[in-house]
N, C-alpha and C positions, 0 to 999 in steps of 0.2 A: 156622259163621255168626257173626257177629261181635254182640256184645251188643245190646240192642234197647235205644233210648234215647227220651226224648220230651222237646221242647221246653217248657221252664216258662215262667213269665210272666217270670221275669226273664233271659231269654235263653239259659238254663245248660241243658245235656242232661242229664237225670237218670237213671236204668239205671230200667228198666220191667220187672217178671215177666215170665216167658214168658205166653204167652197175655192179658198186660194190652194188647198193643199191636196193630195191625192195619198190614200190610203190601200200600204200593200203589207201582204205577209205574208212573208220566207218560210216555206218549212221545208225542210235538209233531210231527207230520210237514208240513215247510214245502218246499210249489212254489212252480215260477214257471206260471201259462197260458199255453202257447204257441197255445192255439182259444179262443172263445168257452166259457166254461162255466158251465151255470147249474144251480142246487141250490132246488128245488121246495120252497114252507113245508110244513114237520114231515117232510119224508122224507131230508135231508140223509143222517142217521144209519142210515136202511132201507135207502140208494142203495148209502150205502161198504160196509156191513155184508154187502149180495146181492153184489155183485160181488166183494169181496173174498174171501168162502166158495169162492164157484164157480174162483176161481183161486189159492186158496191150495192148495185139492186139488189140482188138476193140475202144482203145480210142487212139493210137500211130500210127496205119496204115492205110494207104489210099489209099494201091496199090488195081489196080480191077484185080488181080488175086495172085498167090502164088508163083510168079514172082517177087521179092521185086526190088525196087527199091534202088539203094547204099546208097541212103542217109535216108532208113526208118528205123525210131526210133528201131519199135521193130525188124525190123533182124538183125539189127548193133548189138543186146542184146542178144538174143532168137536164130538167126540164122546166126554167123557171118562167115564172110568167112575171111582167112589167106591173112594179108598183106605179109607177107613173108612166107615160106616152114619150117613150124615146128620140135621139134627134132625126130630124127627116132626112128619111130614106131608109133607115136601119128598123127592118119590118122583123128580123128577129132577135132575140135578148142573147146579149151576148151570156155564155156561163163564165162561172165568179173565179176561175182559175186557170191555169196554164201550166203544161210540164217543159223541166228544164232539164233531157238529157241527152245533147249534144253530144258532150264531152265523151258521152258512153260510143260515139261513131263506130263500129268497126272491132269494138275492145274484147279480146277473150280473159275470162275473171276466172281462174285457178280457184278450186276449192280452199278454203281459208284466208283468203285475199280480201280485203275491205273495199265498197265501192257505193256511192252515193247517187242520188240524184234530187232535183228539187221542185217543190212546188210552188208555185205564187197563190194565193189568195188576196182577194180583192174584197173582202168584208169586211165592215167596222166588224160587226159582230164574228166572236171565234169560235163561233158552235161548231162546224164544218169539221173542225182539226182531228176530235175524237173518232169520227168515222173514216178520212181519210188514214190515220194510224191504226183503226183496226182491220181496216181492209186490205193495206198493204202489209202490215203484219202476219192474213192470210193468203193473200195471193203469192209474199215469197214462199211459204211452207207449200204451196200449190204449184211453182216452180214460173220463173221468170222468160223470156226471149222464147226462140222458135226450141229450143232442145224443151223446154221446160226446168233448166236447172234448178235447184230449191238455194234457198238462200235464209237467212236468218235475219230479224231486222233487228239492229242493235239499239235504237234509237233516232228521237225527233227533235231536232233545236228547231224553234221559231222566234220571232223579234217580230218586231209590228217598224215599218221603216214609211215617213209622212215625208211625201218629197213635195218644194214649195213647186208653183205654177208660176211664182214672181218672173219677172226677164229678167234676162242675163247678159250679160256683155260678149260679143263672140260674133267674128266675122266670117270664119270659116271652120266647118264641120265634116268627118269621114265619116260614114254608116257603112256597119259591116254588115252583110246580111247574113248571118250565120248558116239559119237549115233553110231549106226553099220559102221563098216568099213570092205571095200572088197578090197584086192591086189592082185591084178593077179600077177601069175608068168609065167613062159615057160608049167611046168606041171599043170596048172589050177589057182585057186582062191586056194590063201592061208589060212588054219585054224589054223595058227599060224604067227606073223611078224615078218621075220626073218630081222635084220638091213639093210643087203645088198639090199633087196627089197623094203623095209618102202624108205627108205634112196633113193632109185633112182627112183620111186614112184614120191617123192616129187622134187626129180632134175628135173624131166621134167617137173611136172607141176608146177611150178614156173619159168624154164626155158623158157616154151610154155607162158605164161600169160606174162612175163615180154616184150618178146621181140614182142609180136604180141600189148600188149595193154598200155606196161608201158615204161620205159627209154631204152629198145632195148636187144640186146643178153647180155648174162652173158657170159663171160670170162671162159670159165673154160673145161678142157677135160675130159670129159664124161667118155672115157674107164679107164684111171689112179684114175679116182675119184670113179669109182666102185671097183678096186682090191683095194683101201686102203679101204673100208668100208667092206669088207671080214673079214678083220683082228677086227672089233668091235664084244664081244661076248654077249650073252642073258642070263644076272646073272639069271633070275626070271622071269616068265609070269603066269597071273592069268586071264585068261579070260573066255570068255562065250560067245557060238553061241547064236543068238536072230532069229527069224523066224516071218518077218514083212509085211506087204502087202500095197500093194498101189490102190484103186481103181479108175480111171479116171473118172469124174461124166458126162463126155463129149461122150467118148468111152464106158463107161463100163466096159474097160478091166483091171484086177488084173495084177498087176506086183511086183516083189518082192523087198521087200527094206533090205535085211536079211545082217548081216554080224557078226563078232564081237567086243564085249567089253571089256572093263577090262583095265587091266596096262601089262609092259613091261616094265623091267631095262635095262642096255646095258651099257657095259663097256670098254673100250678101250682110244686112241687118239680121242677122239670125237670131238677134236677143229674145224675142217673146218666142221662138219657137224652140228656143233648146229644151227648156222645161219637157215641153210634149215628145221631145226628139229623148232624153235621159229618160221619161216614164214608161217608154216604150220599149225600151231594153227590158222593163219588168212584164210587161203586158202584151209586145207581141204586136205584128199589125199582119193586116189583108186576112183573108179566108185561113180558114182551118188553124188557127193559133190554138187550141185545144191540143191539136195534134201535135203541138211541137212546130210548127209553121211558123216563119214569119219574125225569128229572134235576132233581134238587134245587136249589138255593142255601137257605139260614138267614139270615138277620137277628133 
């Protein structure tokens, strides 16, 4: 693997430790609608995410039972097991990617109309990529959202993007929270995100991703790095519970995709957490970030 570098402020690539750096990769998937296709607000990301599962197995797997074999595509994805012993607490492995179609809220896409949406992958290695582009090249011919509209897929950009973990200088921070987000705490699911929680939230699962799928463990003590994130406080929060549903077309069964939205400022020493605050924006925090849950922006 070729050295890990990170972009500085003045344009230059600087060589990063191992474990200083966090490894992601963008991939863009751009159709044309050849039906009517419309994507429901907040389930864009639940829509691609069901459909795509359900037919990633039947064209990736070959096992004759539910017994996967180590080297099958889709449980390496869908159902992977821990090459190493995860950070405590986090009893199941996170999967190596995430969808990013927000932007699709609401949108009806007119036949011949172009429209994207994206994926994160979180592997050094890019074997992943050929299966996700063959699968969604048949799912749009098998037709997209609740109508089923068929779509054409025109193509796949991806980059490979190494963001450092170094600190950074920064006293105050907004987090958007894009599509619903849910953070557990000790006393339940928070309805509000307090730093110390957001904040270690995203230390594990960046922690968890990096060293199970990407350049190995992060450097860094976990207990010392939560008492300094105590001391960040909450200028401002402007949010809003959403009450969202998921229904499996497979199962039948409703499941909730509910969380909140809105912004949140935050003030203090923020320097060692922006890193984790920036990474997050690609990765996602709290439950169901598969789903499309839990998408960041920073300002």
């Amino acid at each position: 693997m070729p050295p890990v570098t990170r972009r500085s402020c003045d344009g230059l690539d600087q060589p990063v430790a191992q474990g200083q750096a966090f490894l992601i990769r963008p991939l863009r998937f751009r159709f044309v609608a050849q039906d009517p296709i419309f994507f429901p607000v907040h389930k864009p990301g639940n829509i691609l995410r069901g459909a795509f599962g359900h037919l990633f197995r039947s064209l990736a797997c070959r096992c004759p039972s539910d017994i996967h074999a180590a080297d099958c595509p889709y449980a390496r994805i869908f159902e992977p097991k821990p090459l190493v012993a995860g950070p405590s607490g986090l009893a199941d492995l996170p999967r190596p990617f995430v969808f990013r179609a927000a932007h699709l809220d609401g949108l009806r896409i007119a036949p011949g109309c172009a429209f994207h949406f994206d994926v994160n992958l979180f592997t050094a290695d890019p074997w992943p990529i050929p299966h996700f582009e063959a699968t969604f090249a048949r799912l749009a011919t098998e037709g997209l959202g609740p109508g089923r509209g068929r779509a054409q897929l025109q193509g796949v950009d991806s980059s490979v993007v190494e963001l450092s973990l170094a600190p950074e200088g920064a006293r105050q921070v907004t987090v958007h929270f894009v599509t619903p987000t849910e953070l557990k705490a000790a006393e339940g699911m928070l309805s509000e995100p307090t730093f110390e929680i957001l904040v270690a939230r995203l230390r594990d699962r960046i922690a968890n991703l990096s060293e199970q799928y990407g350049h190995g463990p992060i450097p860094l003590d976990f207990r010392a790095f939560a008492e300094r994130a105590r001391s960040i406080s909450c200028l401002e929060a402007k949010l809003e519970q959403v009450s969202v549903e998921r229904q499996s077309s497979r199962t039948g069964q409703t499941h909730p995709l509910s969380g909140f939205i809105g912004q949140a400022t935050y003030a203090g020493d923020l320097g060692e957490f922006l890193p984790y605050l920036k990474i997050g924006q690609h990765t996602g925090v709290g439950r169901q970030t598969v789903w499309g849950k839990g998408q960041l922006q920073i300002t």
